[in-house]
C-alpha positions as CSV (number, residue, x, y, z in Angstrom):
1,X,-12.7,12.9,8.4
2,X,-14.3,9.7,7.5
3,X,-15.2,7.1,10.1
4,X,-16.6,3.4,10.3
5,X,-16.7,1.3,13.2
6,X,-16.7,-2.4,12.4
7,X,-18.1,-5.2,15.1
8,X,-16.9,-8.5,15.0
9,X,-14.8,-11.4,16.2
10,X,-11.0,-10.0,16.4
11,X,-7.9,-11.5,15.4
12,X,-4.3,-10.0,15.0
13,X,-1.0,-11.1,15.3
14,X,2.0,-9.7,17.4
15,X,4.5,-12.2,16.1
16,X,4.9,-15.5,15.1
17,X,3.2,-18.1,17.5
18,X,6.0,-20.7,18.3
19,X,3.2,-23.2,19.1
20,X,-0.4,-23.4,18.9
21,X,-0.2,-22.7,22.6
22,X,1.6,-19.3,22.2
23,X,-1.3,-16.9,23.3
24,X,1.3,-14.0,23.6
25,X,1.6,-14.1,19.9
26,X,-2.0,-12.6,19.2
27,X,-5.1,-10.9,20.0
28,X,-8.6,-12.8,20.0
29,X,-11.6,-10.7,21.1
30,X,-15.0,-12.2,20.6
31,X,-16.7,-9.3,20.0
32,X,-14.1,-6.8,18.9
33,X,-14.6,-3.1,17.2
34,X,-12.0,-1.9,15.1
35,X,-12.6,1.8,14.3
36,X,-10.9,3.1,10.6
37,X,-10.4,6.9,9.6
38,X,-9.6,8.0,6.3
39,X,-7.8,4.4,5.5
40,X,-6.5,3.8,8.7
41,X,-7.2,1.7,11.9
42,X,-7.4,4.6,14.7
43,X,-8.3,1.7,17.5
44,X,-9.0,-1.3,18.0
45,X,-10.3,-3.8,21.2
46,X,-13.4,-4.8,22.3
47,X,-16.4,-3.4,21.2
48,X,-18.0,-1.2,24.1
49,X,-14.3,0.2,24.7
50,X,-14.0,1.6,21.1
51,X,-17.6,2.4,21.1
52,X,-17.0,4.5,23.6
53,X,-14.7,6.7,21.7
54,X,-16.7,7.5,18.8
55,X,-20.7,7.0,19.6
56,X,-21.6,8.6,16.7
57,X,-20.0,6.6,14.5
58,X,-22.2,4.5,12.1
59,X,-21.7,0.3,13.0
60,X,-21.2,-2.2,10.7
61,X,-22.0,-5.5,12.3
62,X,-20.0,-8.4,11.1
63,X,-20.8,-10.7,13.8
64,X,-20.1,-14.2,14.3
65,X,-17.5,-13.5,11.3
66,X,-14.2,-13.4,12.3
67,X,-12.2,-10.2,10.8
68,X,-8.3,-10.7,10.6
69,X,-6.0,-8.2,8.4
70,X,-6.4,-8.4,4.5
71,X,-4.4,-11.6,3.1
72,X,-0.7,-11.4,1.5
73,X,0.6,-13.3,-1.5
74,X,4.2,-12.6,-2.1
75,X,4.5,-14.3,-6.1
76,X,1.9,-14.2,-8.1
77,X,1.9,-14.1,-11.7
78,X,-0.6,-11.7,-13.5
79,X,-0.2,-12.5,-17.0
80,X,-1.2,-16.3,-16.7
81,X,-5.0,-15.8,-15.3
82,X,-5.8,-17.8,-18.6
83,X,-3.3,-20.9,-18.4
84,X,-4.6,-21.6,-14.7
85,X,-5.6,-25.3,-14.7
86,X,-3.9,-25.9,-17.9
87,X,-2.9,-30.0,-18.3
88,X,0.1,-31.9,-17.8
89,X,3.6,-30.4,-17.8
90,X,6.4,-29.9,-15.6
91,X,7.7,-26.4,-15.4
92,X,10.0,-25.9,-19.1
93,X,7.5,-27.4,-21.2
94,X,4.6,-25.9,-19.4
95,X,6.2,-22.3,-19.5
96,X,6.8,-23.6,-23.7
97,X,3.5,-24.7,-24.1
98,X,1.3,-22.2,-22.2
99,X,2.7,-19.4,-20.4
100,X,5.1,-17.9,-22.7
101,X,2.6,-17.9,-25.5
102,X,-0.3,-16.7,-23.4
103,X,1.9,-13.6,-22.4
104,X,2.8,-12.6,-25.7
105,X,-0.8,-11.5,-25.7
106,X,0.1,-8.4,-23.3
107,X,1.9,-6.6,-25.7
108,X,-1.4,-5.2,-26.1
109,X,-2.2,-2.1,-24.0
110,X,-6.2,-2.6,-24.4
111,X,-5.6,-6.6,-23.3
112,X,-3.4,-5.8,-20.2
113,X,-6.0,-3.4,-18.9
114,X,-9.0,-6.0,-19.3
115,X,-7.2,-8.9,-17.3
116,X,-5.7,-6.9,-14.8
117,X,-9.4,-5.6,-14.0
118,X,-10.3,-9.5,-13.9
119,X,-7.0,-10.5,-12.0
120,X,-8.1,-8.0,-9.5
121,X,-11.4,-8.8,-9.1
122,X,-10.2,-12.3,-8.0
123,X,-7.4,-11.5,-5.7
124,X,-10.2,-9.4,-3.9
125,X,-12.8,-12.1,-4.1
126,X,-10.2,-14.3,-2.6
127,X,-9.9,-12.1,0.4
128,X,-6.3,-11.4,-0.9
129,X,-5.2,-7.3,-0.5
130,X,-1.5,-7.3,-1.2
131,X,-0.3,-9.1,-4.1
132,X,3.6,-9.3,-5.1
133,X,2.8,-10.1,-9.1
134,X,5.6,-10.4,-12.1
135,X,3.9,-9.0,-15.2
136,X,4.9,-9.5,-18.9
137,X,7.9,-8.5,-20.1
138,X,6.0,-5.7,-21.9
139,X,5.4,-2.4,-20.5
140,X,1.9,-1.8,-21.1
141,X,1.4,-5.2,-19.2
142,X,2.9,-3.4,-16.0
143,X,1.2,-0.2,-16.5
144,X,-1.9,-1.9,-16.8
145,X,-1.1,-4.0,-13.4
146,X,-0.4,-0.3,-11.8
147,X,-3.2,1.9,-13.3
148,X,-5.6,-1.0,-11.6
149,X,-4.2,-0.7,-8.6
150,X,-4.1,3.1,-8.4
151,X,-7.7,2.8,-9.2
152,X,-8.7,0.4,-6.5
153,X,-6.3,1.8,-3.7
154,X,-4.4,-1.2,-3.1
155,X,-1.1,-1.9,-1.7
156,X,0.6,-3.6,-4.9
157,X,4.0,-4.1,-6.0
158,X,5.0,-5.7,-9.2
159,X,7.2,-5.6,-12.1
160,X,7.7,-6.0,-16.1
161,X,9.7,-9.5,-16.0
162,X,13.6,-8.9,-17.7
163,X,13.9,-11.9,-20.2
164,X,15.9,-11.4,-23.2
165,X,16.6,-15.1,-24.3
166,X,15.6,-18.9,-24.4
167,X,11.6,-17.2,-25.1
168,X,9.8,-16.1,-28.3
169,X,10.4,-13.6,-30.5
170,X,7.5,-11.4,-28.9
171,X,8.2,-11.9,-25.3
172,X,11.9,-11.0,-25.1
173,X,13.5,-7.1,-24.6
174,X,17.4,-6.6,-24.5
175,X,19.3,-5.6,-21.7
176,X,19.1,-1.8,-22.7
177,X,15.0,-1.8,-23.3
178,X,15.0,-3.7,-19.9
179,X,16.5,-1.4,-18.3
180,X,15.4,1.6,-19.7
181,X,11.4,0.3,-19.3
182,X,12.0,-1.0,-15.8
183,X,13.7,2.6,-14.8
184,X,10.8,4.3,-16.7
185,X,8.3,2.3,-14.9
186,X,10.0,3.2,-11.2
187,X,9.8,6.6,-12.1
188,X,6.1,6.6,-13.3
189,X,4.7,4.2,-10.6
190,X,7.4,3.4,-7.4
191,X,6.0,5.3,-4.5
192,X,3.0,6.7,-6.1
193,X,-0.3,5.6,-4.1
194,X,0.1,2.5,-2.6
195,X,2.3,1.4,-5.2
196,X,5.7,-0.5,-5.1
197,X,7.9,-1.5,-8.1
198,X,9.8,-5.2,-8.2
199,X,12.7,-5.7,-9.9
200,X,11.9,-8.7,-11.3
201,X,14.8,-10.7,-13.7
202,X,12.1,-14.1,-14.5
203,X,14.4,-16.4,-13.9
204,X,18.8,-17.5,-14.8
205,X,17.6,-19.2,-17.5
206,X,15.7,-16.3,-19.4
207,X,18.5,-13.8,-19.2
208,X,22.2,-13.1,-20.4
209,X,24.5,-12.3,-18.3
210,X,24.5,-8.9,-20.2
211,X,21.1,-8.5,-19.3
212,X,21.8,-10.0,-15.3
213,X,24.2,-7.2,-15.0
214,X,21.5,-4.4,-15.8
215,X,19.9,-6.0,-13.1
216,X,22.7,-5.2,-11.3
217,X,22.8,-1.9,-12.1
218,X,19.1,-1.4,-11.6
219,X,19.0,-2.8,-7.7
220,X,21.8,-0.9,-7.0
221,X,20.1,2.5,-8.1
222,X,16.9,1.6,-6.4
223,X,17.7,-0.2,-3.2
224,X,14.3,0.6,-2.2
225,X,13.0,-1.7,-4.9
226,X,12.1,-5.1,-3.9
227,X,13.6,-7.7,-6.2
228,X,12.0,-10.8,-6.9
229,X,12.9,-13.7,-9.6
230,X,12.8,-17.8,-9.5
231,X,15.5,-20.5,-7.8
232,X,15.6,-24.1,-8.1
233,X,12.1,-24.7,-8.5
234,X,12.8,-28.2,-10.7
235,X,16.1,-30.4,-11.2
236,X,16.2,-29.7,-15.3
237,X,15.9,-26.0,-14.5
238,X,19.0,-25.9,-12.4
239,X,21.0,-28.1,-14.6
240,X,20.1,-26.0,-17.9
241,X,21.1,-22.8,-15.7
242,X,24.5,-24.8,-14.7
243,X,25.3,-25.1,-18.3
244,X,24.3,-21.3,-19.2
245,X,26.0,-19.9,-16.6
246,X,29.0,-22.4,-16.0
247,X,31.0,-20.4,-14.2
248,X,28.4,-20.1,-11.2
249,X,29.1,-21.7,-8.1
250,X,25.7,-23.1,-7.9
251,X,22.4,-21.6,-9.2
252,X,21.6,-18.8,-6.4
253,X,25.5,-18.0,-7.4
254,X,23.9,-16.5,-10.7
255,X,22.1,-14.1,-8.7
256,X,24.5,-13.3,-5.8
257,X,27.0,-12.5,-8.4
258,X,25.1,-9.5,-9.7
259,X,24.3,-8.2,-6.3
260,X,20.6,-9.5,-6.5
261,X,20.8,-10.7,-3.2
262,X,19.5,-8.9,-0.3
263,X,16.9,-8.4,2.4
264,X,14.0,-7.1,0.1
265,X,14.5,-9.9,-2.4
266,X,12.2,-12.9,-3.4
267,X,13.0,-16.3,-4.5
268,X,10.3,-18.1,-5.6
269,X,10.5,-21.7,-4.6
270,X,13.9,-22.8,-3.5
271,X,12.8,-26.3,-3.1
272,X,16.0,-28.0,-4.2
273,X,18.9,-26.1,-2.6
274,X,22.4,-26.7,-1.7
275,X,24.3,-25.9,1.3
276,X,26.2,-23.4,0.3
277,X,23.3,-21.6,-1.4
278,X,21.2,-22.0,2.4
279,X,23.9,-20.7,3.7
280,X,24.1,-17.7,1.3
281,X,20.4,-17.0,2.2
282,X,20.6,-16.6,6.0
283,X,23.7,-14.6,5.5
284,X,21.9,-11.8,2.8
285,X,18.3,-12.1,4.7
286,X,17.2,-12.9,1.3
287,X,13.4,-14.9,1.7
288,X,12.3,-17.7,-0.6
289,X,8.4,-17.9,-1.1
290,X,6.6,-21.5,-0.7
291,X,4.5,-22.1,-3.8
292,X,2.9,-25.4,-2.6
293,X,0.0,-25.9,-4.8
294,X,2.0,-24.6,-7.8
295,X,5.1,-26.9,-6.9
296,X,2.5,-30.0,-6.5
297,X,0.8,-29.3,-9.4
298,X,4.1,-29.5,-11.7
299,X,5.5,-31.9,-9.6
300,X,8.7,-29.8,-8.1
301,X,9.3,-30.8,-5.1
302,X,8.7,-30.1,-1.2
303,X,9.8,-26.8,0.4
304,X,12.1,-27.5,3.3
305,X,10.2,-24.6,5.7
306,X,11.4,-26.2,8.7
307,X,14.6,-26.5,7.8
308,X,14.9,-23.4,6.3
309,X,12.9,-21.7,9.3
310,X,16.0,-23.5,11.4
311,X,18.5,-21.1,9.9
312,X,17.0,-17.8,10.5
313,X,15.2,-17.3,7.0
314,X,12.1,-15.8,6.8
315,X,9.8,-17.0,4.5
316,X,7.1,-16.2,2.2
317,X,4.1,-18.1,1.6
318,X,2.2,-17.4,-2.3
319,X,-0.5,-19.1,-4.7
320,X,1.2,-18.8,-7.7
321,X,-0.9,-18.7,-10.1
322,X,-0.9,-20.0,-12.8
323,X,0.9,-22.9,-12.1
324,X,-0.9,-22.7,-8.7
325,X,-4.0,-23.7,-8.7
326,X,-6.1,-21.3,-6.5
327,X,-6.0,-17.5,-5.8
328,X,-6.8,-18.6,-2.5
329,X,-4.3,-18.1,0.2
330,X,-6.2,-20.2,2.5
331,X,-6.1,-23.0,0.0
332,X,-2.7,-22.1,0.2
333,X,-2.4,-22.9,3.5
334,X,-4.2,-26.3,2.9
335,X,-1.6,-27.5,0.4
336,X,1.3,-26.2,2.3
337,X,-0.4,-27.8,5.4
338,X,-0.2,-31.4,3.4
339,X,3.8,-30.9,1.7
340,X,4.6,-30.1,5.4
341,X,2.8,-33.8,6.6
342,X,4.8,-35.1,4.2
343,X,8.3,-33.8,5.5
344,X,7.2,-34.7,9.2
345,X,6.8,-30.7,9.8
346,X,3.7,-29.3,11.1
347,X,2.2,-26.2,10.8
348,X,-0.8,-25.2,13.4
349,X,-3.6,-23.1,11.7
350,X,-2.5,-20.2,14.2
351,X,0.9,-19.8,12.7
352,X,-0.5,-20.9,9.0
353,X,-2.9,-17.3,9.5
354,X,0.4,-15.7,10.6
355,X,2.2,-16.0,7.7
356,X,-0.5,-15.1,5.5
357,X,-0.9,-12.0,7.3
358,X,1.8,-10.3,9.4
359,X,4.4,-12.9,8.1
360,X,4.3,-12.4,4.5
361,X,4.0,-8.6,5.8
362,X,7.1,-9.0,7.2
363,X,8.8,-11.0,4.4
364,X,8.3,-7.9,2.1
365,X,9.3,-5.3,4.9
366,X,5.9,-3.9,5.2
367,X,4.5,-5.0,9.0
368,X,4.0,-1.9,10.0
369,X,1.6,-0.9,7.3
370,X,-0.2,-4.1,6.7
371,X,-0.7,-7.7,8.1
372,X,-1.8,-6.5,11.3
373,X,-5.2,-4.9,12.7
374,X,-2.9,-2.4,14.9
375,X,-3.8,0.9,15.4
376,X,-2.1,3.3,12.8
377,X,-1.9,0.1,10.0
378,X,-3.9,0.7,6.9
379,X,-7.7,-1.1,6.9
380,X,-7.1,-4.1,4.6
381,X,-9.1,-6.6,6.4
382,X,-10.9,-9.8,5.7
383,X,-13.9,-10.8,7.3
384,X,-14.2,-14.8,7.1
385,X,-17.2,-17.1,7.2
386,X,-16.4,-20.0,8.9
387,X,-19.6,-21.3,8.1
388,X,-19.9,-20.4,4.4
389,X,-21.1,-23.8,3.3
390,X,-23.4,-26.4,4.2
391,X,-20.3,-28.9,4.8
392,X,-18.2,-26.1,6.6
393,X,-21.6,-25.0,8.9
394,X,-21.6,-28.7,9.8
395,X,-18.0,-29.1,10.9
396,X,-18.1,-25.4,13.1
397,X,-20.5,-27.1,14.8
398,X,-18.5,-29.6,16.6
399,X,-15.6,-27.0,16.4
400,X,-14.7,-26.1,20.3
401,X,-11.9,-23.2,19.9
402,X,-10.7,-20.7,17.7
403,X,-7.5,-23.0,16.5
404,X,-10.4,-25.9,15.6
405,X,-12.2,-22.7,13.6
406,X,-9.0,-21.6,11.8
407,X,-8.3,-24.8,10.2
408,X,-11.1,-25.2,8.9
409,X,-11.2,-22.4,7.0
410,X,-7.5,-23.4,6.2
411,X,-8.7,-26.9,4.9
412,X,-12.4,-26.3,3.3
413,X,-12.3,-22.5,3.0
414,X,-11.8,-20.7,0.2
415,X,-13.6,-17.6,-2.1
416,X,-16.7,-18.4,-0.6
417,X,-15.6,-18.4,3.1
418,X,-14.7,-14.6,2.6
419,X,-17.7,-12.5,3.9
420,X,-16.1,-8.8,3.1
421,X,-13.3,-7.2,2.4
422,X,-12.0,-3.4,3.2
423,X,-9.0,-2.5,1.0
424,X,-8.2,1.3,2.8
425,X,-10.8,1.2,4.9
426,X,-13.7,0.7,2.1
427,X,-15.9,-2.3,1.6
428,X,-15.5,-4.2,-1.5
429,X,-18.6,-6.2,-1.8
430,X,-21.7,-4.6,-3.1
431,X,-23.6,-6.9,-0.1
432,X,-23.1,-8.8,2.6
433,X,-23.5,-12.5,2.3
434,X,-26.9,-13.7,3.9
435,X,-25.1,-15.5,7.5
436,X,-25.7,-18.6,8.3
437,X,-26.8,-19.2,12.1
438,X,-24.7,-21.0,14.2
439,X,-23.1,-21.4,17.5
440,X,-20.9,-19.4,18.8
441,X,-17.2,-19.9,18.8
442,X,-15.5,-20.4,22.3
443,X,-12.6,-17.5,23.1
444,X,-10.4,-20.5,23.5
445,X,-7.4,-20.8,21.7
């Protein structure tokens, strides 16, 4: 057996903070030891406690860093690495103009494998160590996305998008190759390492009903498959998928129909939702997944998380990309901070870390493997630098508590505030980044 004792500054999450005064919700320890065994956090608490239990054990010192668990981002699309940042569209023309013919380009097995090594060098560099990601609707493009994430050990799920109409010739299957490459794909990939496979039908709009109903089919043989697809991200989405599907009660309706909804599915965005279809979600457990810098960037909308939050739904927080902007979850955070301003909801940096951790971990029915730095999770952590640059090192020091240190890693952090990383227990950077010297954070909250 295989041990490593890291040192640092401690945080984890219990449950969601209710307020930034909610010190039940976590654990802070200033100088905290988490001790990992053969991918696995065996203990954790302050240093000379864990110490203690294993002297022998080599040290790494990550001190004044603070380590949390790895971060979460539950919709991310890996196919569009190369349309990130691409100019001025809302989201049909922009899926016309650049996404749909950038993923035709993954029908190529030797293509797939060289961006998903690049995609996940980024989510890593971005502190990120679960990823929920829609491939291409070709296979090799999800085989690709699995083979790199056998190879790197990472929790992953993901899935070979079903679109059979309203796309080009090259990036649309039928509801029988669908199906019979999504069931080929479970078999080959679902459960094997740290694997999951997503039932993932894009979106109303790019399926038959034909092809909706070996959806159907497929979530009912695999109810251990998460399901993830798109709702009423943008107005002329919704009234295209009205007229497509006219017999629908309301968008979500399309999905609900074909038993799509349930407590291991995904709806990306759900900005612009109808009573009926809220009420629909806090009856199934369903979550929809905040995209803020994505939904900003094409101009969507503003995610009602308060008022969803009021109903009893759970939801996700994701980048993206490549309408989002930034692999960053804590950029994430930032723009999600600011579309919350706007709706007179708040969200304190203590429950903004939450749901990028054991929140989203939650979300995909996974808190007791990830999101947390309890004993017996696996050792995806994140070590942060809240002084990673000169204009960050001069804000930490006027910073007097841990919820002043947060945000600012929420607001100016992003690939360089992240220090290391530990996907199963082993590091990810080839060398620490030189520290910067400052004081220390206070144990307040």
């Amino acid at each position: 057996m295989t041990q490593t004792l890291l040192r640092g500054r401690l945080l984890t999450f219990h449950r969601a903070p209710q307020s930034g005064d909610d010190r039940a919700a976590y654990t802070y320890l200033d100088d905290g030891g988490l001790l990992i065994a053969d991918g696995i956090i065996r203990d954790t608490g302050p240093f000379d406690t864990v110490r203690a239990m294993a002297p022998d054990t080599p040290v790494t010192d990550h001190r004044p860093h603070l380590m949390m668990a790895g971060l979460i981002d539950t919709h991310i699309h890996f196919p569009q690495v190369q349309v990130i940042a691409s100019w001025g569209a809302q989201l049909l023309d922009w899926l016309n103009t650049y996404t749909f013919p950038e993923e035709t380009r993954f029908a190529s097995e030797a293509h797939s494998q060289t961006m998903a090594r690049a995609f996940f060098d980024q989510l890593v560099t971005h502190g990120t160590t679960t990823a929920v990601a829609f491939c291409s609707v070709h296979k090799a493009s999800a085989d690709a996305f699995f083979a790199e994430a056998t190879r790197r050990n990472m929790r992953m799920l993901g899935g070979k998008v079903l679109m059979d109409r309203n796309a080009p010739d090259a990036l649309r299957d039928t509801p029988r190759t669908g199906y019979d490459d999504s069931k080929a794909l479970i078999a080959d990939w679902h459960g094997k390492g740290r694997n999951g496979y997503v039932i993932s039908p894009r979106f109303a709009i790019t399926s038959t009903p034909e092809q909706m109903a070996m959806a159907q089919a497929l979530a009912a043989e695999h109810p251990e498959c998460h399901i993830q697809t798109h709702l009423s991200e943008n107005r002329a989405e919704i009234d295209y998928t009205k007229e497509l599907y006219p017999q629908a009660r309301d968008y979500l309706d399309v999905y609900q129909s074909h038993g799509l909804l349930r407590d291991n599915a995904l709806l990306g965005h759900a900005i612009h939702l109808e009573p009926r279809e809220i009420d629909a979600l806090a009856d199934t457990g369903a979550h929809p997944v905040f995209c803020p810098t994505s939904n900003l960037f094409l101009g969507s909308g503003l995610f009602d998380h308060g008022g969803l939050t009021a109903r009893g739904i759970v939801n996700g927080i994701a980048t993206d990309v490549g309408a989002g902007t930034s692999y960053s979850m804590l950029q994430t955070l930032n723009e999600g901070y600011k579309v919350l301003q706007l709706q007179g909801q708040s969200l304190h940096p203590l429950q903004a870390f939450h749901w990028a951790t054991r929140g989203n971990a939650e979300v995909l029915g996974l808190a007791d493997r990830i999101g947390t730095l309890d004993p017996g999770s696996e050792a995806d952590i994140v070590v942060l630098d809240s002084a990673a640059t000169d204009a960050m090192a001069l804000r930490m020091d006027r910073a007097g508590s841990l919820a002043e240190e947060l945000f600012v890693l929420q607001v100016m952090g992003d690939d360089r505030a992240i220090a290391e990383v530990y996907v199963n227990g082993v590091s990810q950077k080839a060398s620490h980044a030189p520290q910067r010297s400052r004081p220390p954070v206070p144990a307040t909250a």
